[in-house]
C-alpha distance (Angstrom), angle and dihedral (degrees) to the residues before:
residue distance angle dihedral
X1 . . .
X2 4.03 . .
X3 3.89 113.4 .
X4 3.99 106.0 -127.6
X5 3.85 76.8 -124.3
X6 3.71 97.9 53.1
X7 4.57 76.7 44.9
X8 3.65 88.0 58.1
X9 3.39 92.2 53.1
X10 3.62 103.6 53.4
X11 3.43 86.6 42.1
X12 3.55 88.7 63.7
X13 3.76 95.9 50.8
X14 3.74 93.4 50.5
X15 3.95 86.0 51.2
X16 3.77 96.3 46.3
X17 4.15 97.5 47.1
X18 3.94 83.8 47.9
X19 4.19 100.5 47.9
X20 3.76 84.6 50.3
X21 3.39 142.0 78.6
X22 3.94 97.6 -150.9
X23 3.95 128.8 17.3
X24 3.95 105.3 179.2
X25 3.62 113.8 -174.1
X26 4.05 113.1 -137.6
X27 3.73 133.5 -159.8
X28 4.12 103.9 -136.8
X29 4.07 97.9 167.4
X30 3.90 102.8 137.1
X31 3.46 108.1 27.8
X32 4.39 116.7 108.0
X33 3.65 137.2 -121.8
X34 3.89 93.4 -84.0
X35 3.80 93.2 47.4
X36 3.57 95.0 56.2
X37 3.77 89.4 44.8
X38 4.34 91.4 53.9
X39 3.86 84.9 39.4
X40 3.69 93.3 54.4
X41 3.70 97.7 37.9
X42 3.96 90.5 52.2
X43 3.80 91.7 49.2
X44 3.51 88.8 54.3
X45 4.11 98.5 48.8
X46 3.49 79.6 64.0
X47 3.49 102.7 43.6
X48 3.86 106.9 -111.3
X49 3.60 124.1 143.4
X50 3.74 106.7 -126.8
X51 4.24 112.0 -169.0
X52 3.42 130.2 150.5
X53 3.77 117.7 -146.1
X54 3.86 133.2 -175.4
X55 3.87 107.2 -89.4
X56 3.66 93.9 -129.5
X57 4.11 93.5 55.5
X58 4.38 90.1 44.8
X59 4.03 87.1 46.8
X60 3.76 91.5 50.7
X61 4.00 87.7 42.6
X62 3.95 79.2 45.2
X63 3.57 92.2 55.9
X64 3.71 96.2 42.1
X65 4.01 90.1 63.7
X66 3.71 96.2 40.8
X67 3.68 99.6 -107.1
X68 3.78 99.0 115.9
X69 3.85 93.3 143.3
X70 3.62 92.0 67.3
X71 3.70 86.3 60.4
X72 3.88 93.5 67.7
X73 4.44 82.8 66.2
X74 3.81 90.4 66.9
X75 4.04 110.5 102.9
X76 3.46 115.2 171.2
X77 4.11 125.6 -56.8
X78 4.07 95.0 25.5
X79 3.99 118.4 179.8
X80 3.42 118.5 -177.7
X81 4.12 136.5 -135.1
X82 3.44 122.1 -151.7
X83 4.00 132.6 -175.2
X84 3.66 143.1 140.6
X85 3.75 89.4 -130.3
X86 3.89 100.8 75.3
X87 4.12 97.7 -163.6
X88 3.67 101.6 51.2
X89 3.59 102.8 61.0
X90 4.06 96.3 50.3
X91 4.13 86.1 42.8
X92 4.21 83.7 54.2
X93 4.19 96.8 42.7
X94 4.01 87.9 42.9
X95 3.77 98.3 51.0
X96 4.30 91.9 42.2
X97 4.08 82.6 46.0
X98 3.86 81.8 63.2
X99 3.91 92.0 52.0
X100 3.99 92.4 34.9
X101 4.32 110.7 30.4
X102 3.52 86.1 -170.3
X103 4.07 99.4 58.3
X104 4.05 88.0 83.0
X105 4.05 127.7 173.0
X106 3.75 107.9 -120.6
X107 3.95 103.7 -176.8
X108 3.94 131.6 -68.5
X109 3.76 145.1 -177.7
X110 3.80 116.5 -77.8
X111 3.97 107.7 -166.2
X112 4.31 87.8 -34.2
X113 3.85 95.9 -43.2
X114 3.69 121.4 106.3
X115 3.78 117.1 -120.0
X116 3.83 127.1 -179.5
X117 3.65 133.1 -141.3
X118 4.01 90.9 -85.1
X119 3.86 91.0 56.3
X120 3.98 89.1 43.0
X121 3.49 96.8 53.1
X122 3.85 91.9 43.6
X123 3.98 81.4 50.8
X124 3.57 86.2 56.3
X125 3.96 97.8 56.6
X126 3.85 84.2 62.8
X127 3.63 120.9 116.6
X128 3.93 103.8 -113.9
X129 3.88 122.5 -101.0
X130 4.07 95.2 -100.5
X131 3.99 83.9 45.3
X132 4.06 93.2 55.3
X133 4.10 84.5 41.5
X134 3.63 95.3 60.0
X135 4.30 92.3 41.8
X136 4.20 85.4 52.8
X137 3.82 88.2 43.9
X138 3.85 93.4 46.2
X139 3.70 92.7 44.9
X140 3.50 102.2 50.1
X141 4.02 85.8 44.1
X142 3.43 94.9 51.9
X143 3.99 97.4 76.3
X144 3.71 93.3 50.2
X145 3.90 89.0 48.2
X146 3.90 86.4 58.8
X147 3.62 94.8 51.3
X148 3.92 93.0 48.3
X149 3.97 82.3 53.1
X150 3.40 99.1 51.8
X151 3.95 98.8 40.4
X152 4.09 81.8 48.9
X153 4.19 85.0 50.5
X154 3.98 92.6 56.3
X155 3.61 102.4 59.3
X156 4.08 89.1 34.3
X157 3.44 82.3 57.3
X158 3.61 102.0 46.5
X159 3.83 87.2 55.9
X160 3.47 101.9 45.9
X161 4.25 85.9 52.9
X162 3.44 90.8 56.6
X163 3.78 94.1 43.5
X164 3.73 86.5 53.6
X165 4.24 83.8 51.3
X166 3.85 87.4 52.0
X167 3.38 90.5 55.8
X168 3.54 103.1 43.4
X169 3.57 90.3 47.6
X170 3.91 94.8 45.8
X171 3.85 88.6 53.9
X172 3.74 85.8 48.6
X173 3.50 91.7 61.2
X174 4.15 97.0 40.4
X175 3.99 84.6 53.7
Protein backbone atom coordinates (compact mmCIF):
# COMPACT_ATOMS: atom_id res chain seq x y z
CA UNK A 1 0.00 0.00 0.00
CA UNK A 2 1.44 3.55 -1.26
CA UNK A 3 2.46 5.92 1.64
CA UNK A 4 0.59 9.38 0.95
CA UNK A 5 4.29 10.42 1.19
CA UNK A 6 5.66 8.04 -1.31
CA UNK A 7 1.92 9.70 -3.36
CA UNK A 8 3.37 13.03 -3.01
CA UNK A 9 6.26 12.08 -4.50
CA UNK A 10 5.17 10.63 -7.63
CA UNK A 11 2.97 13.25 -7.84
CA UNK A 12 5.75 15.46 -8.02
CA UNK A 13 7.54 13.62 -10.78
CA UNK A 14 4.50 13.50 -12.96
CA UNK A 15 4.24 17.39 -12.34
CA UNK A 16 7.87 18.16 -12.97
CA UNK A 17 8.29 15.99 -16.47
CA UNK A 18 4.97 17.82 -17.51
CA UNK A 19 5.93 21.77 -16.50
CA UNK A 20 9.06 21.15 -18.48
CA UNK A 21 10.22 20.98 -21.66
CA UNK A 22 13.11 18.38 -21.02
CA UNK A 23 13.62 15.96 -17.95
CA UNK A 24 16.93 13.94 -18.75
CA UNK A 25 17.65 11.32 -16.36
CA UNK A 26 21.56 11.13 -15.34
CA UNK A 27 23.70 8.47 -13.85
CA UNK A 28 25.95 10.46 -11.03
CA UNK A 29 27.43 7.21 -9.09
CA UNK A 30 31.18 8.16 -8.55
CA UNK A 31 31.40 11.61 -8.39
CA UNK A 32 32.22 13.35 -4.44
CA UNK A 33 30.63 15.72 -2.17
CA UNK A 34 32.14 18.82 -3.97
CA UNK A 35 31.18 17.55 -7.42
CA UNK A 36 27.70 17.23 -6.67
CA UNK A 37 27.78 20.60 -5.00
CA UNK A 38 29.48 22.44 -8.54
CA UNK A 39 27.06 20.13 -10.47
CA UNK A 40 24.10 21.33 -8.63
CA UNK A 41 25.08 24.89 -8.39
CA UNK A 42 25.68 25.02 -12.30
CA UNK A 43 22.31 23.41 -12.99
CA UNK A 44 20.80 25.93 -11.07
CA UNK A 45 22.64 29.19 -12.79
CA UNK A 46 20.82 27.98 -15.51
CA UNK A 47 17.72 27.23 -14.10
CA UNK A 48 17.36 23.39 -14.15
CA UNK A 49 15.76 21.48 -11.54
CA UNK A 50 18.20 18.85 -10.50
CA UNK A 51 16.41 15.94 -7.98
CA UNK A 52 17.16 12.63 -7.56
CA UNK A 53 14.32 10.26 -6.84
CA UNK A 54 14.16 6.50 -6.01
CA UNK A 55 13.88 4.59 -9.36
CA UNK A 56 11.01 2.60 -8.29
CA UNK A 57 8.76 5.90 -7.33
CA UNK A 58 9.98 7.82 -11.08
CA UNK A 59 9.11 4.34 -12.91
CA UNK A 60 5.73 4.21 -11.28
CA UNK A 61 5.38 8.12 -12.08
CA UNK A 62 6.78 6.78 -15.53
CA UNK A 63 4.11 4.44 -15.86
CA UNK A 64 1.43 6.73 -14.72
CA UNK A 65 2.10 9.10 -17.89
CA UNK A 66 2.58 6.36 -20.35
CA UNK A 67 6.22 6.59 -20.83
CA UNK A 68 7.22 3.21 -19.45
CA UNK A 69 10.02 2.73 -22.05
CA UNK A 70 11.97 5.44 -20.63
CA UNK A 71 12.01 3.45 -17.51
CA UNK A 72 14.23 0.65 -19.03
CA UNK A 73 17.27 3.90 -19.15
CA UNK A 74 17.38 3.98 -15.34
CA UNK A 75 20.68 2.11 -13.98
CA UNK A 76 21.28 2.44 -10.58
CA UNK A 77 21.68 6.00 -8.57
CA UNK A 78 19.48 8.17 -11.22
CA UNK A 79 18.96 12.06 -10.52
CA UNK A 80 17.01 13.86 -12.68
CA UNK A 81 17.25 17.51 -14.59
CA UNK A 82 14.45 19.29 -15.47
CA UNK A 83 13.93 22.69 -17.51
CA UNK A 84 11.79 24.32 -19.98
CA UNK A 85 14.84 25.28 -21.93
CA UNK A 86 15.77 21.87 -23.55
CA UNK A 87 19.63 22.82 -24.64
CA UNK A 88 20.98 24.12 -21.49
CA UNK A 89 20.69 21.32 -19.28
CA UNK A 90 22.48 18.62 -21.74
CA UNK A 91 25.23 21.59 -22.53
CA UNK A 92 25.65 21.67 -18.34
CA UNK A 93 25.65 17.52 -17.76
CA UNK A 94 28.07 17.22 -20.93
CA UNK A 95 30.65 19.75 -19.89
CA UNK A 96 30.62 18.34 -15.84
CA UNK A 97 30.81 14.69 -17.67
CA UNK A 98 34.19 16.09 -18.88
CA UNK A 99 35.28 17.01 -15.24
CA UNK A 100 33.42 13.82 -13.71
CA UNK A 101 33.38 10.57 -16.56
CA UNK A 102 31.16 8.97 -14.34
CA UNK A 103 28.21 11.77 -14.24
CA UNK A 104 26.75 10.15 -17.66
CA UNK A 105 23.29 11.07 -19.55
CA UNK A 106 21.22 7.95 -19.74
CA UNK A 107 18.03 9.07 -21.80
CA UNK A 108 15.07 11.50 -20.91
CA UNK A 109 11.82 12.98 -22.11
CA UNK A 110 12.08 15.79 -24.65
CA UNK A 111 8.52 17.55 -24.87
CA UNK A 112 6.76 13.67 -24.19
CA UNK A 113 9.09 11.75 -26.57
CA UNK A 114 11.77 9.56 -25.29
CA UNK A 115 15.32 10.42 -26.28
CA UNK A 116 18.50 8.53 -25.31
CA UNK A 117 21.86 9.61 -24.39
CA UNK A 118 22.91 9.82 -28.26
CA UNK A 119 20.01 12.25 -28.99
CA UNK A 120 20.88 14.19 -25.63
CA UNK A 121 24.26 14.72 -26.31
CA UNK A 122 23.50 15.72 -29.95
CA UNK A 123 20.91 18.13 -28.12
CA UNK A 124 23.73 19.40 -26.33
CA UNK A 125 25.91 20.50 -29.44
CA UNK A 126 22.99 22.91 -30.14
CA UNK A 127 23.49 26.50 -30.06
CA UNK A 128 21.33 27.67 -26.98
CA UNK A 129 17.83 29.28 -27.38
CA UNK A 130 19.11 33.11 -26.89
CA UNK A 131 22.01 32.00 -29.40
CA UNK A 132 19.39 30.79 -32.25
CA UNK A 133 17.32 34.19 -31.24
CA UNK A 134 20.02 36.48 -32.08
CA UNK A 135 20.99 34.29 -35.66
CA UNK A 136 16.92 34.70 -36.61
CA UNK A 137 17.14 38.35 -35.48
CA UNK A 138 20.41 38.98 -37.42
CA UNK A 139 19.15 37.26 -40.45
CA UNK A 140 16.03 38.78 -40.92
CA UNK A 141 17.93 42.25 -40.16
CA UNK A 142 20.41 41.73 -42.47
CA UNK A 143 18.27 42.59 -45.72
CA UNK A 144 17.03 45.80 -44.32
CA UNK A 145 20.69 46.69 -43.30
CA UNK A 146 21.56 46.36 -47.09
CA UNK A 147 18.91 48.56 -48.20
CA UNK A 148 19.83 51.32 -45.58
CA UNK A 149 23.43 50.91 -47.20
CA UNK A 150 22.59 51.28 -50.47
CA UNK A 151 19.96 54.20 -50.10
CA UNK A 152 22.98 55.84 -47.87
CA UNK A 153 25.41 54.96 -51.17
CA UNK A 154 23.10 57.05 -53.65
CA UNK A 155 23.22 60.36 -52.21
CA UNK A 156 27.08 59.66 -51.07
CA UNK A 157 27.48 59.11 -54.44
CA UNK A 158 25.77 61.95 -55.88
CA UNK A 159 28.08 64.17 -53.78
CA UNK A 160 31.18 62.71 -54.34
CA UNK A 161 30.28 63.13 -58.48
CA UNK A 162 29.83 66.52 -58.09
CA UNK A 163 32.88 66.95 -55.90
CA UNK A 164 34.78 65.26 -58.63
CA UNK A 165 32.92 68.17 -61.10
CA UNK A 166 34.22 70.83 -58.64
CA UNK A 167 37.38 69.72 -59.06
CA UNK A 168 37.60 69.23 -62.56
CA UNK A 169 36.15 72.44 -63.12
CA UNK A 170 38.39 74.28 -60.49
CA UNK A 171 41.49 72.85 -62.27
CA UNK A 172 39.90 74.07 -65.43
CA UNK A 173 39.98 77.38 -64.31
CA UNK A 174 43.74 77.24 -62.56
CA UNK A 175 44.94 75.91 -66.13
Amino acid sequence: MPTPQKEAIVAEIKELISNNDIAIMTQYVGINVAQATDLRKKLRESGTTFKVFKNTLSRLALRELGLEAAADMMEGPTAWAFSTDPVVPAKVLKEFAKEAPFVAMRGGILNGSIVNGAQLDALAELPSREQLVAQVVGTIAMPLRNAVGVLNALPRNLVNALDQIRKQKEEAKAA
